[in-house]
N, C-alpha and C positions, 0 to 999 in steps of 0.2 A: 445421415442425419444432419438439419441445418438449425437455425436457428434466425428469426426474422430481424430484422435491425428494432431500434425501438421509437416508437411514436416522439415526434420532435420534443422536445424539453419544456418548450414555451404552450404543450398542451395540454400538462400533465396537472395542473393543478397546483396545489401547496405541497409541497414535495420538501422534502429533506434529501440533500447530495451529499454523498460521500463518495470521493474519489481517487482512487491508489496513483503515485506517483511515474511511477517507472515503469513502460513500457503503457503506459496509460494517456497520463497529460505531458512524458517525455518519451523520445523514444529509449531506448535502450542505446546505452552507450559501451563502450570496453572494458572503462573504468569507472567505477561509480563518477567517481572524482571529475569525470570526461562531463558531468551532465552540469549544466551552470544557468544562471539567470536569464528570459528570455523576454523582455520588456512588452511584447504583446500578449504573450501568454501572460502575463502576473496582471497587466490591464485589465483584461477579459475577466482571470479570474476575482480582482477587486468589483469589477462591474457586477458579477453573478453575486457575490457577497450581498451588496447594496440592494440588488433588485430581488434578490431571496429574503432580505430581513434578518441574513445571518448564518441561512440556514444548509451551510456548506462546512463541509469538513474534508480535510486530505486525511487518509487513513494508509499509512506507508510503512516500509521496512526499513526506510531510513530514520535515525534517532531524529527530533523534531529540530532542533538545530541546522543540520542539514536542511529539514525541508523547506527553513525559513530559508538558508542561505539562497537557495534556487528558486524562491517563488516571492521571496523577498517581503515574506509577511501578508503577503495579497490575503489569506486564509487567516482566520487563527485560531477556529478549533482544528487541532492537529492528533491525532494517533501516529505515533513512530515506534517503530521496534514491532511492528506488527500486535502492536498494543500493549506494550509493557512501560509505557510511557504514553501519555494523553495530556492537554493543554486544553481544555475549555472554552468556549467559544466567550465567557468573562475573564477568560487568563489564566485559571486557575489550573495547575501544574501537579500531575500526579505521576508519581514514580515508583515502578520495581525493583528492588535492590536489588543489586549485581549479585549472582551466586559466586561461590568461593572456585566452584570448578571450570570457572571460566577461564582462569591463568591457564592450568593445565589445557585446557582446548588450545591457548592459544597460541603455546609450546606445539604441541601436536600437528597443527596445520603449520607451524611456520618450519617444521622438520620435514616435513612434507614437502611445501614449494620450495626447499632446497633441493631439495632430488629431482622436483617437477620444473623446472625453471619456465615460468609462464601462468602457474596460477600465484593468483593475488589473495590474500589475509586481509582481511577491513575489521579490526577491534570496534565496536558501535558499543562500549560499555556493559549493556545488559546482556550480550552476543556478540559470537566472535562466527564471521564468516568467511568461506572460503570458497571463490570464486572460480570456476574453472574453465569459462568462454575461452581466455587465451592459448586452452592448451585442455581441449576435449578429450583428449586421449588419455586424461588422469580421472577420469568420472570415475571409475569406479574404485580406485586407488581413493578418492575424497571420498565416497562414500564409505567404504570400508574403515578408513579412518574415524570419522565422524561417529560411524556405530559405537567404534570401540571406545569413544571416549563418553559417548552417552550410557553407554552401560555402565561403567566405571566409577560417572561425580553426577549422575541423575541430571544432570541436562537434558533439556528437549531436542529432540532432534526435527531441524524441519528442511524439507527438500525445496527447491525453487528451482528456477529458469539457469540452469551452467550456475548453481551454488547450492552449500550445502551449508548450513545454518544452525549452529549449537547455540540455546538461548535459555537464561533464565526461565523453569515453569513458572506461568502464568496469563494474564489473558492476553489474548489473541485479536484478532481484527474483527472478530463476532462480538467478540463482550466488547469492544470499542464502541462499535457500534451503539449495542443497546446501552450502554453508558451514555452516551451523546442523548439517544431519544429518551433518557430520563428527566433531561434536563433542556430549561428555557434556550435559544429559540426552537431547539428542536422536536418537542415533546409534542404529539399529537398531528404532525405529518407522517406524510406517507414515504416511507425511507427507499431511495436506490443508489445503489451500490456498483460502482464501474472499476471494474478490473482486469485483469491477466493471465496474472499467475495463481499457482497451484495455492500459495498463501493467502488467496484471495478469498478461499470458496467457503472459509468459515463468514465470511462477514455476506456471499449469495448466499448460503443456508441461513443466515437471520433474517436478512431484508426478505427473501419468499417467505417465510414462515408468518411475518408479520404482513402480509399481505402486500408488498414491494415489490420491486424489481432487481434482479442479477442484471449485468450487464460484462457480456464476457468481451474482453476484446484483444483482436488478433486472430490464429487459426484457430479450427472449429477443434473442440476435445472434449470428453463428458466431465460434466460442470452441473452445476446446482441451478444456475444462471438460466435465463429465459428467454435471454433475448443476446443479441451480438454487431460487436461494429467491426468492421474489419481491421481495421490500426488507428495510429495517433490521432492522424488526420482525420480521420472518421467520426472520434471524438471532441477534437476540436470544431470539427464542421454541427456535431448535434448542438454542442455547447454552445455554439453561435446562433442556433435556430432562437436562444432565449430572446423575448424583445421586452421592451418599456410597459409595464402596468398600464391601462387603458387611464386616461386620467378623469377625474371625476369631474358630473355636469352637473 
């Protein structure tokens, strides 16, 4: 099974973008921490802001702090924490309160990469996660953790790319979404949705359902998503297809 690339960006219409950070419009790095500001990417993405009317959103699993730190505000409707935290493309800042059993998770994971020495703990406030790229051989020692501690303080459990993610219940990168198209610039375009990972597929099942686009990108895997880029640059190269509004005669 494949999936076709998607028709250039600059032919789609009035569109609404939403776009996941990592492994997306960055590539993936070792450490979160590893992924930093990149003066043409935040350009490009100020450009698309301007020549959309607004109508872009980064929808990430990093808290939105971070995502400002790395894109330097180019964006500023933001979803971070996988939507337990959103920012308004007028500013306006809505937060999930931290659950109580997130301490306990993050005792848990951090008894853990003691034993493991090569996985990494990232506290993001609303979730506490635990990363296990540097040291694959603990997947399923993190995972097995993780369950145990979601059974325990009703944490959500949510899996991704080499991490495993205990997070306040609540919404996710799908209600993000439809959060954003309830509201001015976004309301009444046509919404797509460009992602990755496994955390992604809530916010391809909204954008299809509302008559949009998935946009998976990376290797091919079953996904919600309709269409696919193959990596970063692939992304970057669509995003650049966007050009200047025709000007008026």
């Amino acid at each position: 099974m494949s999936l076709p690339a998607p028709a250039p960006l600059a032919s789609l219409g009035e569109v609404a973008l939403f776009l996941d950070l990592d492994g997306t419009l960055a590539p993936i790095a070792p450490r979160p921490c590893d992924v930093g500001p990149d003066t043409a990417r935040n350009a490009l993405l100020a450009r698309l802001r301007e020549r959309m009317g607004g109508r872009i959103a980064v929808v990430s699993g990093r808290a939105i702090d971070d995502v400002d730190r790395i894109l330097g505000r180019s964006v500023m409707a933001v979803a971070g924490l996988h939507g337990l935290e959103r920012r308004s493309a007028s500013g306006t800042l809505h937060r999930t309160s931290r659950h109580a059993g997130l301490d306990r998770a993050r005792s848990a994971y951090q008894e853990l990469a003691r034993e493991h020495p090569g996985l990494l703990v990232e506290d993001k406030g609303a979730s506490v996660a635990l990363h296990y790229r540097g040291y694959p051989q603990a997947a399923a020692a993190a995972l097995r953790r993780a369950n145990e501690v979601a059974a325990a303080t009703g944490l959500h459990l949510q899996e991704g790319a080499m991490v495993v993610e205990l997070r306040t219940p609540g919404p996710d990168k799908g209600d993000a979404i439809l959060e954003f198209l309830s509201e001015a610039p976004f309301a009444g375009a046509k919404p797509i949705f460009v992602g990755d990972d496994l955390t992604d597929e809530h916010g391809f099942a909204v954008v299809e359902t509302l008559g949009g686009m998935g946009i998976l990108v990376g290797p091919m895997r079953p996904t919600a998503a309709r269409f696919r880029l193959v990596d970063t640059h692939a992304v970057w190269r669509w995003l650049g297809t966007s050009r200047e509004p025709a000007a008026c005669r």
